[in-house]
C-alpha positions in Angstrom: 18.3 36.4 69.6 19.9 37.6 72.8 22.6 34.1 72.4 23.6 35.3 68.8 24.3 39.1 69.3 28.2 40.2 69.5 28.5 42.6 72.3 30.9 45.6 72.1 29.9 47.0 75.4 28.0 46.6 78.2 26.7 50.1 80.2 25.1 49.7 83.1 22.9 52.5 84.0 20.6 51.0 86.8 19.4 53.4 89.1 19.4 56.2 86.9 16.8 58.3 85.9 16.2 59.8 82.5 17.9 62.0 80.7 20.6 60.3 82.1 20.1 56.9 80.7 20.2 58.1 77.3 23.2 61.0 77.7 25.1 58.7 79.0 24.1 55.8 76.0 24.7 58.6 73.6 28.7 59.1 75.0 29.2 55.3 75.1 27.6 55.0 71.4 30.2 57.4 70.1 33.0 55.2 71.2 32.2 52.6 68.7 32.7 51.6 65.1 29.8 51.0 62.8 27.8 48.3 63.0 29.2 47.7 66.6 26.3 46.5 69.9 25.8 48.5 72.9 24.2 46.6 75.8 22.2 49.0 77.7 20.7 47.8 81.3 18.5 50.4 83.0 15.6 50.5 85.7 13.9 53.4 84.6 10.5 52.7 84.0 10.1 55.4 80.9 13.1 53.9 79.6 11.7 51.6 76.9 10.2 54.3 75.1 13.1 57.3 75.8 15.2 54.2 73.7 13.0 53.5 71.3 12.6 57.1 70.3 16.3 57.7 70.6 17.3 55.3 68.1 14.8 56.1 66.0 16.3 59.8 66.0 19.2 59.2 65.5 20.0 56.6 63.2 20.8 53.6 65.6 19.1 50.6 65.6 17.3 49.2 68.6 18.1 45.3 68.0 16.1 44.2 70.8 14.5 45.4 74.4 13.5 43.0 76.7 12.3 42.8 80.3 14.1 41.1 83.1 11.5 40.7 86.2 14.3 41.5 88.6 14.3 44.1 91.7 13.9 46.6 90.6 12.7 45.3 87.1 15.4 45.9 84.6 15.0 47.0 80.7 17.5 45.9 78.7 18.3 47.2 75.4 21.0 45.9 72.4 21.8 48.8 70.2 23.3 48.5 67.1 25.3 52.0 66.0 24.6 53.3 62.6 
């Protein structure tokens, strides 16, 4: 699904440890139009369900997460804003 999504932004957030990964997705969110995708790469390991129960709070939709089995193994989310 990955090939077929049209990317907005990217926000690298690797490194990063939460609340941070999601204040910082919020801010970057708010820059865009509707409908709009927000890549999101972070590395913190609670981070697949902080985003999952951010988008469902407020509205966005999680497209995809996916894991990439890299040094420190990365999480990568596609957000779609509402």
């Amino acid at each position: 699904m990955t090939e077929d999504l049209n990317i907005s932004q990217i926000l690298d957030q690797k490194g990063l440890l939460c609340p941070l990964p999601i204040i910082n997705t919020a801010k970057e969110i708010s820059k865009l139009s509707s409908g709009q995708i927000l890549k999101v790469i972070a590395t913190d390991p609670g981070a697949p369900i902080d985003f999952e129960g951010w988008a469902h709070t407020t509205g966005n939709i999680l497209l995809e997460s996916t894991v990439e089995e890299t040094s420190p193994k990365s999480f990568v989310f596609h957000i779609q804003k509402k």
